[in-house]
C-alpha positions as CSV (number, residue, x, y, z in Angstrom):
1,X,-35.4,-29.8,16.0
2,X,-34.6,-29.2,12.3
3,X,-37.8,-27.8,10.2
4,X,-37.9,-27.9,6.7
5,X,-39.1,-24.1,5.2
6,X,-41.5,-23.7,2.6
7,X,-40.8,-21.4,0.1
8,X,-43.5,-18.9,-1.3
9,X,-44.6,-19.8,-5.2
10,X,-47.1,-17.2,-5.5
11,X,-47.3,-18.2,-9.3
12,X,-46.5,-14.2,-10.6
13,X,-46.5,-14.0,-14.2
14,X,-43.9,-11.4,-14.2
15,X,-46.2,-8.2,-14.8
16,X,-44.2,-5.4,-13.3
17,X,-45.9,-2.4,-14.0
18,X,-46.9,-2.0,-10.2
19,X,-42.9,-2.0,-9.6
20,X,-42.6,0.8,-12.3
21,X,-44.9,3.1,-10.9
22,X,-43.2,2.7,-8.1
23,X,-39.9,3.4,-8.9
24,X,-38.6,7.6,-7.8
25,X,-34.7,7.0,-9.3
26,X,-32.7,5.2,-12.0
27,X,-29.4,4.2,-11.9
28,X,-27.5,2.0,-14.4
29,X,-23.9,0.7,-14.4
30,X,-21.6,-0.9,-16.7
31,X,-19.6,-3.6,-14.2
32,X,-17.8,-4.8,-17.5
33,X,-15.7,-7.2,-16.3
34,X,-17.1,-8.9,-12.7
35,X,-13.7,-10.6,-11.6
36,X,-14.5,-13.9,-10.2
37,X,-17.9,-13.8,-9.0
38,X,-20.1,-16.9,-10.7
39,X,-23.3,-17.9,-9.2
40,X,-21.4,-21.0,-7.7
41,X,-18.4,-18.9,-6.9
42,X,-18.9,-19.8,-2.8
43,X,-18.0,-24.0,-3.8
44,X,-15.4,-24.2,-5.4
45,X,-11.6,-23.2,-6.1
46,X,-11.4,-22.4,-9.1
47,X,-9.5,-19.2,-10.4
48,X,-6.2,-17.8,-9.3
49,X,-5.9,-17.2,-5.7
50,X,-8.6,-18.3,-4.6
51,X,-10.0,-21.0,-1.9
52,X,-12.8,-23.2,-0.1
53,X,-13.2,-24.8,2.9
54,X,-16.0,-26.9,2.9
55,X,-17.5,-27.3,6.7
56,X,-20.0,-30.2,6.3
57,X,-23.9,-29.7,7.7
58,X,-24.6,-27.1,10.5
59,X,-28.0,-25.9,12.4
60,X,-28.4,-22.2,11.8
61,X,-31.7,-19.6,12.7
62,X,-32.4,-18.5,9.6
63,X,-35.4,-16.2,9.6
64,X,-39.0,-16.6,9.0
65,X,-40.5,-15.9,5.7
66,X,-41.5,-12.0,5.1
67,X,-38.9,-10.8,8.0
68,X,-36.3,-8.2,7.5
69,X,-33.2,-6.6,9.0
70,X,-33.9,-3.1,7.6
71,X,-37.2,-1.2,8.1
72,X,-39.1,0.8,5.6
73,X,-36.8,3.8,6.6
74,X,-33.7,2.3,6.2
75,X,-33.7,1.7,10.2
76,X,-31.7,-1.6,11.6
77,X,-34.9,-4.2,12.5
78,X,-34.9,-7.3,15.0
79,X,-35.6,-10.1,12.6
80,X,-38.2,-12.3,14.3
81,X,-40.0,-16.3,14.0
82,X,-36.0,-17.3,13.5
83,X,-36.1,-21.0,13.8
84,X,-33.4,-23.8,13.1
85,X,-32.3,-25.0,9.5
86,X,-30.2,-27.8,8.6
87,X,-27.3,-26.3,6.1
88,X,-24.3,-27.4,4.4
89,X,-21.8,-24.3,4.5
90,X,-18.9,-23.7,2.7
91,X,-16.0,-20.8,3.6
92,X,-14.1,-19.0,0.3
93,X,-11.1,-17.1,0.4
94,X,-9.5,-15.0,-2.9
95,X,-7.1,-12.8,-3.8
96,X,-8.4,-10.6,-0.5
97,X,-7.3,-12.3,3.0
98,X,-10.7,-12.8,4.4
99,X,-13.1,-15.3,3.4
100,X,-17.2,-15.6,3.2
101,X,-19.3,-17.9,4.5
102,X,-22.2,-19.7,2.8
103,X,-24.8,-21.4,4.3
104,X,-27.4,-23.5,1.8
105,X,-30.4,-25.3,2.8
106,X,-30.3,-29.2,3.2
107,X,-33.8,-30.3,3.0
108,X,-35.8,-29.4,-0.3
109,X,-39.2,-29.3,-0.7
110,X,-41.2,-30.4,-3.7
111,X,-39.0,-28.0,-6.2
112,X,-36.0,-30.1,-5.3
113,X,-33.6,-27.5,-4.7
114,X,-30.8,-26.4,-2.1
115,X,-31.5,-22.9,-1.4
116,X,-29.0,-20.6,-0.5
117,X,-30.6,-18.8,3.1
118,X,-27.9,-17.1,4.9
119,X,-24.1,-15.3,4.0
120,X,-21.5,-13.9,6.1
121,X,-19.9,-11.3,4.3
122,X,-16.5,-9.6,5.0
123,X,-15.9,-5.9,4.9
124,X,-12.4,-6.2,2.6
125,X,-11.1,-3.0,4.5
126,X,-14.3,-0.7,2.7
127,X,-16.8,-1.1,5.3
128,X,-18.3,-3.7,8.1
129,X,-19.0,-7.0,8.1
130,X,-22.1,-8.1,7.1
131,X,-25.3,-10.8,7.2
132,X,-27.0,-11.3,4.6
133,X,-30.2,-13.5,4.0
134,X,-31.6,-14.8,0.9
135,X,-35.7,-15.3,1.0
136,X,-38.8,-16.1,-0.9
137,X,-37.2,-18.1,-3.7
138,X,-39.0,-19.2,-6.5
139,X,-38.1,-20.9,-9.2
140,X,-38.9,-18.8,-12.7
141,X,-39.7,-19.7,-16.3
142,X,-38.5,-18.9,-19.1
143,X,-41.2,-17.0,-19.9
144,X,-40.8,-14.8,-16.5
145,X,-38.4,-11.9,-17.7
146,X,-40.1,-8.8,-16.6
147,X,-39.2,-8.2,-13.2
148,X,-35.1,-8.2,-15.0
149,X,-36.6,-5.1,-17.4
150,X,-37.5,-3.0,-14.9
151,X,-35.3,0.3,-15.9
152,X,-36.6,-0.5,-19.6
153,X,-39.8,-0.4,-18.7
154,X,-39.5,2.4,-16.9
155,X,-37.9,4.1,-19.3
156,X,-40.8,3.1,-21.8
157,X,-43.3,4.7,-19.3
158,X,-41.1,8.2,-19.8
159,X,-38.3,8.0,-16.5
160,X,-35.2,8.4,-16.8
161,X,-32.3,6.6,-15.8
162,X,-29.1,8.1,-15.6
163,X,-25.0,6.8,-16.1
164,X,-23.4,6.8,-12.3
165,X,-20.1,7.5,-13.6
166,X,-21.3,10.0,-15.5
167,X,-19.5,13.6,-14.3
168,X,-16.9,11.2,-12.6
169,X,-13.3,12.1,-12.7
170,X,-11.1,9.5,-12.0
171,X,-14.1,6.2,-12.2
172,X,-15.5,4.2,-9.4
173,X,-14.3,1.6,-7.5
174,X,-14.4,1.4,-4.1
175,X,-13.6,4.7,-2.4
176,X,-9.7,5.7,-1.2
177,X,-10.7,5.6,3.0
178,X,-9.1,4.5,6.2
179,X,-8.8,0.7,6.2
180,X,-11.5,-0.8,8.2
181,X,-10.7,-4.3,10.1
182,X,-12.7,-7.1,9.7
183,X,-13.2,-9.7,11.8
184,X,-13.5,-12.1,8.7
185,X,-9.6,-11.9,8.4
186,X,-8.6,-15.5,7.4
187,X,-6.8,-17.2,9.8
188,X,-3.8,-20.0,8.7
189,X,-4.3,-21.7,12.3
190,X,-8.1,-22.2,11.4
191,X,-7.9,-22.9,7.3
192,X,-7.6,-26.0,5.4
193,X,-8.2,-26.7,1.6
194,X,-11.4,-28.9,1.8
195,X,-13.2,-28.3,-2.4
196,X,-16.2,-30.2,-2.3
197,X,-19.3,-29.1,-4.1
198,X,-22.0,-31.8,-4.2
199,X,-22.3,-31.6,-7.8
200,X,-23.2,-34.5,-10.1
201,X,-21.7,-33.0,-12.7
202,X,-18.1,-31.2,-11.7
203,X,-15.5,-33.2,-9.5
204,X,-12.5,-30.7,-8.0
205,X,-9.0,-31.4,-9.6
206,X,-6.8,-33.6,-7.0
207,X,-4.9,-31.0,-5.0
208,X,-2.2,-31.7,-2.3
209,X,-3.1,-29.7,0.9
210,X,0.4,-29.8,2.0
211,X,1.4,-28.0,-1.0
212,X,-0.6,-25.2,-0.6
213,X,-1.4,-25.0,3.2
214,X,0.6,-22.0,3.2
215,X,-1.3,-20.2,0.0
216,X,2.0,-20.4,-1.8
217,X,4.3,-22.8,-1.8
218,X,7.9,-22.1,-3.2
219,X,11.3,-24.3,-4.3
220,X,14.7,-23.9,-5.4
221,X,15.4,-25.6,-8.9
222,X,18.8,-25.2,-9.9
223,X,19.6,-21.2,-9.7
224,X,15.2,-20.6,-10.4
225,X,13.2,-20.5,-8.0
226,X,9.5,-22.0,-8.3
227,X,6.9,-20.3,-6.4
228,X,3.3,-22.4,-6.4
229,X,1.2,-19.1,-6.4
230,X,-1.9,-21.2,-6.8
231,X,-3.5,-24.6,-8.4
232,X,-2.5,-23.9,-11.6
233,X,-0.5,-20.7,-11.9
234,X,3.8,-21.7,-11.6
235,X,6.2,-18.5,-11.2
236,X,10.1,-19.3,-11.9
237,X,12.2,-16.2,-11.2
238,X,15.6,-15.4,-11.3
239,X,17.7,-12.3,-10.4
240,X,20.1,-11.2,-12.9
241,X,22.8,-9.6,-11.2
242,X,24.6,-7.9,-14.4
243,X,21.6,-6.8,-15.7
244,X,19.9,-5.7,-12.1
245,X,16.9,-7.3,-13.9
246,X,14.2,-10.1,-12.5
247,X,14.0,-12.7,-15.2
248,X,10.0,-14.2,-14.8
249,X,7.9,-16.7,-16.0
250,X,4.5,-17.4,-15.3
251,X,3.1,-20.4,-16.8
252,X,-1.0,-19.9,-16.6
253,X,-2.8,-24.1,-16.6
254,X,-6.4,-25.6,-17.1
255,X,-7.5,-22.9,-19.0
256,X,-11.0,-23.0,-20.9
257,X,-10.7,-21.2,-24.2
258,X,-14.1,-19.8,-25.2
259,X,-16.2,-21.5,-28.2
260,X,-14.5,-18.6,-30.4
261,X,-10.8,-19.8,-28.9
262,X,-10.0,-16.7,-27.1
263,X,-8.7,-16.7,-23.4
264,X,-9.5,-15.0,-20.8
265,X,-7.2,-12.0,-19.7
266,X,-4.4,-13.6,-17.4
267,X,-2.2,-10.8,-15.5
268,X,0.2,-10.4,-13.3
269,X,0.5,-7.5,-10.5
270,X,3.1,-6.1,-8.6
271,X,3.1,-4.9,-5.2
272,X,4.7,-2.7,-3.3
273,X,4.2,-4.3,-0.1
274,X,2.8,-7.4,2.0
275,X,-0.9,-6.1,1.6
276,X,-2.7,-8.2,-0.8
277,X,-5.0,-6.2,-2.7
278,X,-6.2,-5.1,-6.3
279,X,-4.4,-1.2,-5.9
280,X,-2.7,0.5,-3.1
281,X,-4.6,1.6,0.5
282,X,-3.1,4.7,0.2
283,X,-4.4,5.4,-3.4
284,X,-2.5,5.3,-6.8
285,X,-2.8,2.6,-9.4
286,X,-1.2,-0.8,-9.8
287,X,1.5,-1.9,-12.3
288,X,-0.1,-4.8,-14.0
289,X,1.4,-7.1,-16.7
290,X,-1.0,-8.7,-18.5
291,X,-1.6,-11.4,-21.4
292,X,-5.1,-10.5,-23.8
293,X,-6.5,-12.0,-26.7
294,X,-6.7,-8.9,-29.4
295,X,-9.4,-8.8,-31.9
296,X,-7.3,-11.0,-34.1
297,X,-7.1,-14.3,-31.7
298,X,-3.6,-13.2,-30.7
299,X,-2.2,-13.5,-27.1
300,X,-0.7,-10.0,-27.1
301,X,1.8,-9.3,-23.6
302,X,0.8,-5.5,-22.6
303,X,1.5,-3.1,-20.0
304,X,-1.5,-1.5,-17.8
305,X,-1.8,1.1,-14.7
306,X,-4.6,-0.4,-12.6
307,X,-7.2,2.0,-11.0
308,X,-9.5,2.3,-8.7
309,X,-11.8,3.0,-11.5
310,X,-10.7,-0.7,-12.8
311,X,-12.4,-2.3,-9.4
312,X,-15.7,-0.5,-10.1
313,X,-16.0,-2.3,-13.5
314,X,-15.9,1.1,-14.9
315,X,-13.1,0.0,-17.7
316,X,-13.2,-2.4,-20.5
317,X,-10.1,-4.7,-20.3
318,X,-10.4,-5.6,-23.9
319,X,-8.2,-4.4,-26.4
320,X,-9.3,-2.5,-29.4
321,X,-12.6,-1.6,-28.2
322,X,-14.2,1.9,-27.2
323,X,-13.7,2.5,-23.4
324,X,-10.8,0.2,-23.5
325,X,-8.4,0.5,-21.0
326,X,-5.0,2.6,-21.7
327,X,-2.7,-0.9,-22.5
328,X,1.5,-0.4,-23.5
329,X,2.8,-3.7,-25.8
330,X,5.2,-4.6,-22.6
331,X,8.4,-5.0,-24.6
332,X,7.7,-0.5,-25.5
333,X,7.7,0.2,-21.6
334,X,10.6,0.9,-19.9
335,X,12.5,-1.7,-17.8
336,X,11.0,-4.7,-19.5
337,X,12.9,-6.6,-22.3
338,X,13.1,-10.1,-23.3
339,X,9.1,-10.2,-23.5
340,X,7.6,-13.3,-25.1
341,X,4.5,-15.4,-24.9
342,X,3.5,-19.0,-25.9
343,X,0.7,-21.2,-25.3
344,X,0.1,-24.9,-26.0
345,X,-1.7,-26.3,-28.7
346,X,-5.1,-26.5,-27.5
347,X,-4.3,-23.3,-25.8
348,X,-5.0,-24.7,-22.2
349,X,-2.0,-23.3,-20.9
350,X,-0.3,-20.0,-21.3
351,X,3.5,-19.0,-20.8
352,X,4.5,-15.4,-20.0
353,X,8.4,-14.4,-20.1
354,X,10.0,-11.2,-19.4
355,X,13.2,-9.4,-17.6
356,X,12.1,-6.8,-15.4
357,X,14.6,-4.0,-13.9
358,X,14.8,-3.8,-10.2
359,X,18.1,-2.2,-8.8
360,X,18.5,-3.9,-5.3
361,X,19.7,-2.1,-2.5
Protein backbone atom coordinates (compact mmCIF):
# COMPACT_ATOMS: atom_id res chain seq x y z
CA UNK A 1 0.00 0.00 0.00
CA UNK A 2 0.98 3.63 -0.91
CA UNK A 3 1.12 6.04 2.46
CA UNK A 4 1.08 9.50 2.15
CA UNK A 5 4.17 11.12 4.69
CA UNK A 6 3.65 13.99 6.80
CA UNK A 7 6.17 16.36 6.86
CA UNK A 8 7.44 18.06 10.18
CA UNK A 9 6.31 22.09 10.50
CA UNK A 10 7.74 22.59 13.75
CA UNK A 11 6.85 26.37 13.19
CA UNK A 12 10.83 27.62 13.96
CA UNK A 13 11.17 31.15 13.69
CA UNK A 14 14.64 30.98 12.39
CA UNK A 15 16.62 31.77 15.71
CA UNK A 16 19.98 30.06 15.08
CA UNK A 17 22.04 31.01 17.81
CA UNK A 18 21.95 27.24 19.19
CA UNK A 19 23.47 26.34 15.61
CA UNK A 20 26.20 28.98 16.21
CA UNK A 21 27.40 27.80 19.35
CA UNK A 22 27.64 24.85 17.91
CA UNK A 23 29.58 25.29 15.01
CA UNK A 24 33.93 24.10 15.62
CA UNK A 25 34.98 25.22 11.73
CA UNK A 26 34.16 27.78 8.93
CA UNK A 27 34.58 27.34 5.50
CA UNK A 28 33.40 29.61 2.68
CA UNK A 29 33.60 29.33 -1.11
CA UNK A 30 33.14 31.38 -4.06
CA UNK A 31 31.37 28.65 -6.68
CA UNK A 32 31.11 31.78 -9.16
CA UNK A 33 29.66 30.36 -11.90
CA UNK A 34 27.43 26.92 -10.95
CA UNK A 35 27.18 25.52 -14.62
CA UNK A 36 23.81 24.20 -15.08
CA UNK A 37 22.44 23.29 -11.88
CA UNK A 38 18.86 25.20 -11.24
CA UNK A 39 16.60 24.02 -8.63
CA UNK A 40 14.45 22.29 -11.42
CA UNK A 41 17.52 21.29 -13.28
CA UNK A 42 16.37 17.22 -12.76
CA UNK A 43 12.94 18.14 -15.38
CA UNK A 44 13.83 19.50 -17.93
CA UNK A 45 16.24 19.80 -21.15
CA UNK A 46 17.20 22.80 -21.20
CA UNK A 47 20.88 23.91 -21.77
CA UNK A 48 23.43 22.48 -24.17
CA UNK A 49 23.96 18.87 -23.96
CA UNK A 50 21.87 18.01 -21.74
CA UNK A 51 18.73 15.52 -21.38
CA UNK A 52 15.61 13.95 -19.50
CA UNK A 53 13.83 10.96 -19.49
CA UNK A 54 10.81 11.27 -17.73
CA UNK A 55 9.66 7.63 -16.18
CA UNK A 56 6.07 8.23 -15.08
CA UNK A 57 4.92 7.22 -11.22
CA UNK A 58 6.93 4.53 -9.31
CA UNK A 59 6.62 2.95 -5.54
CA UNK A 60 9.91 3.58 -3.74
CA UNK A 61 10.92 2.96 0.30
CA UNK A 62 11.76 6.19 1.16
CA UNK A 63 12.76 6.41 4.80
CA UNK A 64 10.94 7.41 7.91
CA UNK A 65 11.13 10.79 9.29
CA UNK A 66 14.33 11.49 11.61
CA UNK A 67 16.29 8.35 10.02
CA UNK A 68 19.79 8.69 8.66
CA UNK A 69 22.44 6.85 6.56
CA UNK A 70 25.42 8.34 8.42
CA UNK A 71 25.83 8.10 12.27
CA UNK A 72 26.98 10.82 14.54
CA UNK A 73 30.62 9.58 13.77
CA UNK A 74 30.49 9.76 10.26
CA UNK A 75 29.82 5.76 10.37
CA UNK A 76 27.50 4.14 7.36
CA UNK A 77 23.87 3.58 9.35
CA UNK A 78 20.86 1.02 8.34
CA UNK A 79 18.07 3.50 7.69
CA UNK A 80 15.03 2.08 9.33
CA UNK A 81 10.65 2.54 9.36
CA UNK A 82 11.36 2.66 5.22
CA UNK A 83 7.88 2.36 3.91
CA UNK A 84 6.38 2.75 0.25
CA UNK A 85 5.82 6.19 -1.56
CA UNK A 86 4.14 6.95 -4.66
CA UNK A 87 6.78 9.12 -6.87
CA UNK A 88 6.99 10.51 -10.20
CA UNK A 89 10.80 10.24 -11.31
CA UNK A 90 12.56 11.76 -13.84
CA UNK A 91 16.42 10.56 -15.29
CA UNK A 92 18.84 13.67 -16.61
CA UNK A 93 21.84 13.32 -18.54
CA UNK A 94 24.49 16.44 -19.53
CA UNK A 95 27.50 17.15 -20.87
CA UNK A 96 28.88 13.94 -18.57
CA UNK A 97 27.59 10.32 -19.91
CA UNK A 98 25.81 9.32 -16.86
CA UNK A 99 22.55 10.48 -15.80
CA UNK A 100 20.68 11.09 -12.13
CA UNK A 101 17.64 9.98 -11.02
CA UNK A 102 14.94 11.92 -9.30
CA UNK A 103 12.29 10.67 -7.44
CA UNK A 104 9.41 13.47 -6.12
CA UNK A 105 6.59 12.72 -3.97
CA UNK A 106 3.03 12.32 -5.57
CA UNK A 107 0.62 12.79 -2.83
CA UNK A 108 0.73 16.31 -0.93
CA UNK A 109 -0.45 17.04 2.22
CA UNK A 110 -2.11 20.25 3.26
CA UNK A 111 0.99 22.50 2.03
CA UNK A 112 0.20 21.35 -1.45
CA UNK A 113 3.56 20.48 -2.55
CA UNK A 114 5.57 17.63 -4.51
CA UNK A 115 8.53 16.97 -2.35
CA UNK A 116 11.55 15.87 -3.66
CA UNK A 117 12.40 12.45 -1.16
CA UNK A 118 15.01 10.41 -2.88
CA UNK A 119 18.24 11.00 -5.64
CA UNK A 120 20.40 8.58 -7.29
CA UNK A 121 23.46 10.32 -7.87
CA UNK A 122 26.44 9.30 -10.25
CA UNK A 123 30.06 9.35 -9.29
CA UNK A 124 31.22 11.22 -12.83
CA UNK A 125 34.58 9.23 -12.59
CA UNK A 126 35.53 11.35 -8.94
CA UNK A 127 34.09 8.96 -6.57
CA UNK A 128 31.01 6.31 -5.94
CA UNK A 129 27.65 6.43 -6.68
CA UNK A 130 25.51 7.66 -4.40
CA UNK A 131 21.76 7.86 -2.51
CA UNK A 132 20.65 10.69 -1.37
CA UNK A 133 17.47 11.56 0.63
CA UNK A 134 15.86 14.73 1.09
CA UNK A 135 13.73 15.03 4.72
CA UNK A 136 11.84 17.25 7.03
CA UNK A 137 10.74 19.82 4.48
CA UNK A 138 9.11 22.85 5.45
CA UNK A 139 7.98 25.42 3.72
CA UNK A 140 9.77 28.96 4.98
CA UNK A 141 8.75 32.59 5.09
CA UNK A 142 10.00 35.34 4.07
CA UNK A 143 10.70 36.42 7.22
CA UNK A 144 12.81 32.93 8.06
CA UNK A 145 16.44 33.95 6.89
CA UNK A 146 18.51 33.00 9.75
CA UNK A 147 19.33 29.57 9.46
CA UNK A 148 21.02 30.89 5.56
CA UNK A 149 23.37 33.49 7.90
CA UNK A 150 24.81 31.03 9.83
CA UNK A 151 28.79 31.88 8.98
CA UNK A 152 27.71 35.66 9.52
CA UNK A 153 26.48 35.06 12.65
CA UNK A 154 29.15 33.24 13.60
CA UNK A 155 31.40 35.52 12.58
CA UNK A 156 29.44 38.28 14.60
CA UNK A 157 29.77 36.05 17.80
CA UNK A 158 33.89 36.30 17.11
CA UNK A 159 34.66 32.76 14.76
CA UNK A 160 36.33 32.81 12.09
CA UNK A 161 35.78 31.46 8.78
CA UNK A 162 38.39 30.98 6.42
CA UNK A 163 38.84 31.06 2.17
CA UNK A 164 39.34 27.18 1.04
CA UNK A 165 41.30 28.20 -1.82
CA UNK A 166 43.22 30.19 0.14
CA UNK A 167 47.17 28.76 -0.05
CA UNK A 168 45.99 26.81 -3.17
CA UNK A 169 48.21 26.67 -6.10
CA UNK A 170 46.66 25.67 -9.09
CA UNK A 171 42.51 26.19 -7.72
CA UNK A 172 39.93 23.57 -6.97
CA UNK A 173 37.93 21.49 -8.91
CA UNK A 174 37.69 18.18 -8.59
CA UNK A 175 40.94 16.33 -7.88
CA UNK A 176 43.38 14.78 -10.90
CA UNK A 177 42.69 10.72 -9.74
CA UNK A 178 42.21 7.42 -11.34
CA UNK A 179 38.88 7.40 -13.05
CA UNK A 180 36.31 5.58 -11.05
CA UNK A 181 33.37 3.67 -13.02
CA UNK A 182 30.05 4.21 -12.34
CA UNK A 183 27.42 2.14 -12.72
CA UNK A 184 25.20 5.28 -13.65
CA UNK A 185 26.86 5.25 -17.20
CA UNK A 186 24.03 6.06 -19.56
CA UNK A 187 23.11 3.56 -21.70
CA UNK A 188 21.73 4.39 -25.63
CA UNK A 189 19.84 0.76 -25.59
CA UNK A 190 17.94 2.01 -22.41
CA UNK A 191 17.49 6.13 -23.20
CA UNK A 192 14.84 7.95 -24.91
CA UNK A 193 14.10 11.77 -24.91
CA UNK A 194 10.85 11.90 -22.87
CA UNK A 195 10.83 16.22 -21.37
CA UNK A 196 7.83 16.44 -19.39
CA UNK A 197 7.70 18.52 -16.28
CA UNK A 198 4.16 18.87 -14.87
CA UNK A 199 4.35 22.52 -14.80
CA UNK A 200 1.45 24.83 -15.30
CA UNK A 201 3.50 27.35 -16.38
CA UNK A 202 6.54 26.01 -18.84
CA UNK A 203 5.68 23.53 -21.84
CA UNK A 204 9.03 21.75 -23.42
CA UNK A 205 9.82 23.05 -27.06
CA UNK A 206 8.64 20.19 -29.73
CA UNK A 207 11.68 18.09 -30.19
CA UNK A 208 11.99 15.10 -32.70
CA UNK A 209 13.36 12.04 -30.90
CA UNK A 210 14.61 10.57 -33.93
CA UNK A 211 16.84 13.48 -34.44
CA UNK A 212 18.52 13.32 -31.45
CA UNK A 213 18.32 9.59 -30.29
CA UNK A 214 21.84 9.35 -30.95
CA UNK A 215 22.83 12.73 -28.76
CA UNK A 216 24.04 14.29 -32.08
CA UNK A 217 22.69 14.00 -35.10
CA UNK A 218 24.84 15.06 -38.26
CA UNK A 219 24.24 15.81 -42.25
CA UNK A 220 25.99 16.66 -45.32
CA UNK A 221 24.77 19.98 -47.01
CA UNK A 222 26.51 20.69 -50.03
CA UNK A 223 30.57 20.44 -49.17
CA UNK A 224 29.37 21.56 -44.94
CA UNK A 225 28.61 19.36 -42.81
CA UNK A 226 25.79 20.01 -40.14
CA UNK A 227 26.20 18.40 -36.89
CA UNK A 228 22.82 18.68 -34.41
CA UNK A 229 25.06 18.95 -31.21
CA UNK A 230 21.93 19.56 -29.24
CA UNK A 231 18.20 21.37 -29.30
CA UNK A 232 19.44 24.42 -30.20
CA UNK A 233 23.10 24.56 -30.83
CA UNK A 234 23.92 23.81 -35.09
CA UNK A 235 27.73 23.17 -35.94
CA UNK A 236 28.57 23.56 -39.94
CA UNK A 237 32.21 22.60 -40.51
CA UNK A 238 34.30 22.42 -43.31
CA UNK A 239 37.96 21.30 -43.97
CA UNK A 240 40.07 23.64 -45.94
CA UNK A 241 42.55 21.63 -47.60
CA UNK A 242 44.87 24.67 -48.88
CA UNK A 243 44.75 26.27 -45.75
CA UNK A 244 45.01 22.80 -43.49
CA UNK A 245 42.38 24.90 -41.57
CA UNK A 246 38.64 23.81 -40.07
CA UNK A 247 36.28 26.42 -41.19
CA UNK A 248 33.36 26.45 -37.99
CA UNK A 249 30.31 27.88 -37.22
CA UNK A 250 28.25 27.43 -34.37
CA UNK A 251 24.94 29.06 -34.34
CA UNK A 252 23.81 29.29 -30.44
CA UNK A 253 19.30 29.43 -30.43
CA UNK A 254 16.43 30.22 -27.76
CA UNK A 255 18.58 32.28 -25.86
CA UNK A 256 17.15 34.50 -22.88
CA UNK A 257 19.05 37.78 -22.78
CA UNK A 258 19.07 39.06 -19.17
CA UNK A 259 16.76 42.25 -18.15
CA UNK A 260 20.17 44.29 -18.75
CA UNK A 261 20.47 42.40 -22.48
CA UNK A 262 23.58 40.60 -21.89
CA UNK A 263 23.94 36.75 -22.67
CA UNK A 264 25.14 34.21 -21.07
CA UNK A 265 28.75 32.95 -21.88
CA UNK A 266 28.30 30.39 -24.84
CA UNK A 267 31.66 28.29 -25.57
CA UNK A 268 32.91 25.89 -27.46
CA UNK A 269 35.58 23.03 -26.34
CA UNK A 270 37.81 20.98 -27.95
CA UNK A 271 38.80 17.54 -27.18
CA UNK A 272 41.42 15.51 -27.63
CA UNK A 273 39.63 12.36 -27.50
CA UNK A 274 36.12 10.46 -27.28
CA UNK A 275 35.88 11.14 -23.42
CA UNK A 276 33.35 13.77 -22.82
CA UNK A 277 34.34 15.87 -20.07
CA UNK A 278 34.97 19.55 -18.92
CA UNK A 279 39.32 18.96 -18.95
CA UNK A 280 41.36 16.02 -19.58
CA UNK A 281 41.50 12.61 -17.10
CA UNK A 282 44.99 12.79 -17.20
CA UNK A 283 45.29 16.53 -16.10
CA UNK A 284 46.05 19.69 -18.16
CA UNK A 285 43.51 22.36 -19.19
CA UNK A 286 41.05 22.61 -22.05
CA UNK A 287 41.20 24.83 -25.22
CA UNK A 288 37.93 26.59 -25.05
CA UNK A 289 36.49 29.14 -27.53
CA UNK A 290 34.15 31.19 -26.16
CA UNK A 291 31.59 34.10 -26.87
CA UNK A 292 31.11 36.84 -23.51
CA UNK A 293 29.23 39.86 -23.14
CA UNK A 294 32.08 42.58 -21.94
CA UNK A 295 31.22 45.32 -19.72
CA UNK A 296 30.12 47.34 -22.62
CA UNK A 297 27.15 44.84 -23.95
CA UNK A 298 29.39 43.53 -26.58
CA UNK A 299 29.64 39.89 -27.73
CA UNK A 300 33.41 39.69 -27.69
CA UNK A 301 34.92 36.02 -29.33
CA UNK A 302 38.01 35.12 -26.88
CA UNK A 303 40.34 32.49 -26.38
CA UNK A 304 40.56 30.54 -22.72
CA UNK A 305 42.76 27.49 -21.19
CA UNK A 306 40.15 25.67 -19.06
CA UNK A 307 41.26 24.32 -15.54
CA UNK A 308 40.57 22.29 -13.16
CA UNK A 309 40.38 25.30 -11.05
CA UNK A 310 37.53 26.49 -13.62
CA UNK A 311 35.21 23.20 -12.35
CA UNK A 312 35.62 24.22 -8.71
CA UNK A 313 33.97 27.61 -9.46
CA UNK A 314 37.15 29.07 -8.31
CA UNK A 315 37.38 31.55 -11.58
CA UNK A 316 35.23 34.32 -12.62
CA UNK A 317 34.34 33.82 -16.33
CA UNK A 318 33.45 37.48 -16.78
CA UNK A 319 35.58 39.74 -18.56
CA UNK A 320 36.94 42.83 -17.07
CA UNK A 321 36.46 41.91 -13.55
CA UNK A 322 38.98 41.09 -10.64
CA UNK A 323 39.64 37.33 -10.49
CA UNK A 324 38.65 37.08 -14.04
CA UNK A 325 39.77 34.36 -15.97
CA UNK A 326 43.08 34.75 -18.25
CA UNK A 327 40.80 35.35 -21.89
CA UNK A 328 42.92 35.99 -25.57
CA UNK A 329 40.51 38.14 -28.24
CA UNK A 330 40.49 34.68 -30.52
CA UNK A 331 41.53 36.33 -33.74
CA UNK A 332 45.43 37.31 -31.43
CA UNK A 333 45.85 33.47 -30.83
CA UNK A 334 47.59 31.47 -33.06
CA UNK A 335 45.86 29.21 -35.61
CA UNK A 336 42.66 31.10 -35.55
CA UNK A 337 41.76 33.64 -38.28
CA UNK A 338 38.59 34.63 -40.00
CA UNK A 339 36.97 35.15 -36.43
CA UNK A 340 33.58 36.97 -36.40
CA UNK A 341 30.47 37.05 -34.39
CA UNK A 342 26.77 38.06 -34.99
CA UNK A 343 23.58 37.77 -33.24
CA UNK A 344 20.02 38.47 -34.26
CA UNK A 345 18.11 41.40 -33.35
CA UNK A 346 16.57 40.47 -30.19
CA UNK A 347 19.73 38.68 -29.49
CA UNK A 348 18.06 35.22 -29.10
CA UNK A 349 20.50 33.63 -31.23
CA UNK A 350 24.20 33.92 -31.50
CA UNK A 351 26.56 33.02 -34.53
CA UNK A 352 30.27 32.10 -33.98
CA UNK A 353 32.74 31.85 -37.12
CA UNK A 354 36.28 30.99 -37.23
CA UNK A 355 39.13 28.96 -39.25
CA UNK A 356 40.95 26.86 -37.10
CA UNK A 357 44.49 25.18 -38.16
CA UNK A 358 44.59 21.44 -37.86
CA UNK A 359 47.33 19.73 -40.13
CA UNK A 360 45.86 16.25 -40.85
CA UNK A 361 47.80 13.34 -41.04
Amino acid sequence: DDEDDEDDEDGDDGDNSDDVANIKTCSWLDLAIVGNIRPDWFLDARGGATDAQYLGNQHVYYPGTGSTAIDGNGNLEALTDASPRLVKQWRKTDFASQYFTQSTKVHVGDDGVHWPLILNVPGEGFGDDLLQYYQNHQLLDEDFTAPFHLDEAFVAAGGECTNMRQGQEGGGGPPEMEYVPSNLEKDENAWVSNVWTGSPVWQAPAKDNEDFAAGVASAIVGELATTDAGPSTKVTSCYNDNAQAVELSITYSDLSPSSDGSLPWLGLSFRDDDDCVMTPRGGGDAEVALVLTDEFGALVPTHFLMSPMTKGGGMNISPGRNGAAPFTPLDEVDGYSDVSVAHSDNKDSVTLTFSKAFETA
